[in-house]
Structures are given as structure tokens and as C-alpha cells.
C-alpha positions, 0 to 999 in steps of 0.5 A: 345507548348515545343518541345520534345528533339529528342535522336538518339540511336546508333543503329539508327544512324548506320542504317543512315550510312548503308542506305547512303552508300547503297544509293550512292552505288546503285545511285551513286547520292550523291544529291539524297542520301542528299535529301533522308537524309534530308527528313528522318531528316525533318520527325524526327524533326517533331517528336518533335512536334507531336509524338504521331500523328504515330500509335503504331507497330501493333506485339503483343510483342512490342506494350507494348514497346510504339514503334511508326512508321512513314514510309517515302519512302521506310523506317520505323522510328521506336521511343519511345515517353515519355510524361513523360520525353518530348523525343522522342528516335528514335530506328531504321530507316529500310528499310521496306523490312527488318524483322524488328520485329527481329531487334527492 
């Protein structure tokens, strides 16, 4: 089975790089900070394989969109998958915590 190509937008690599320094700010474990990346990153590649196994966003507005979610510890990957195109666009990685609807 061909893969579907993974797009990282810009918004969600920010969010990357905004959840590392939050993380080294608060453990001030940069081996703890690696191994939460990196299981966030083995989630999104696994997106490659099955995107279509997440369940669609439950808000009313942006079902229509076809955003997707997969929750990996305390954060939610938000993406569009595309049959059509063979892409999966990760638009926002947020910790749950946040009012996310405002933010997609």
C-alpha cells in the first residue's frame, strides 16, 4: 500500500517548537523533551499509513473542513487527510488544555 506524503504547515511546526520550549522550560529534561517529540513524530508518520483511522472533529463548523484528530498525551493533532492527492497536511499539534476551536 503507497504511503500518503506527510505536509507539516507552518502553524504546526511553530506549535512544535512552542511545545519544546515549554517542555524544557518546565522539566528541564531535554531526554524527556526528545522522547515526547519523537513519540508526537512516530504518531504523524504513522498517519502516512492510516489516516483515515482518526475520527473527524466533533465542532459543528469545521467537520466540513474534513479535520481529523489523534490525541497523543497531553496533545491533539489536528490534520486533513486527501484521498484525492495521497496527503495528509498536519495543521495544528495543541495541547488539549487549549481553546482549540478558535485556533484551527
Amino acid at each position: 500500500m503507497k504511503g500518503y506524503d506527510i505536509i507539516i504547515t507552518g502553524p504546526a511546526e511553530q506549535d512544535l517548537c512552542e511545545i519544546t520550549d515549554e517542555m524544557v522550560g518546565r522539566h528541564q529534561k531535554i531526554a524527556f523533551t526528545e522522547k515526547a517529540i519523537s513519540a508526537i513524530g512516530d504518531i504523524i508518520d504513522k498517519l502516512a499509513t492510516t489516516p483515515f483511522n482518526n475520527a473527524l472533529v466533533s465542532d459543528e463548523k469545521l467537520v466540513t473542513t474534513g479535520i481529523r484528530k489523534v490525541i497523543i498525551d497531553n496533545y491533539i493533532i489536528f490534520y486533513i487527510a486527501s484521498e484525492k492527492d495521497k496527503t495528509v497536511s498536519v495543521v495544528r499539534i495543541l495541547n488539549f488544555r487549549r481553546n482549540w476551536d478558535n485556533l484551527l
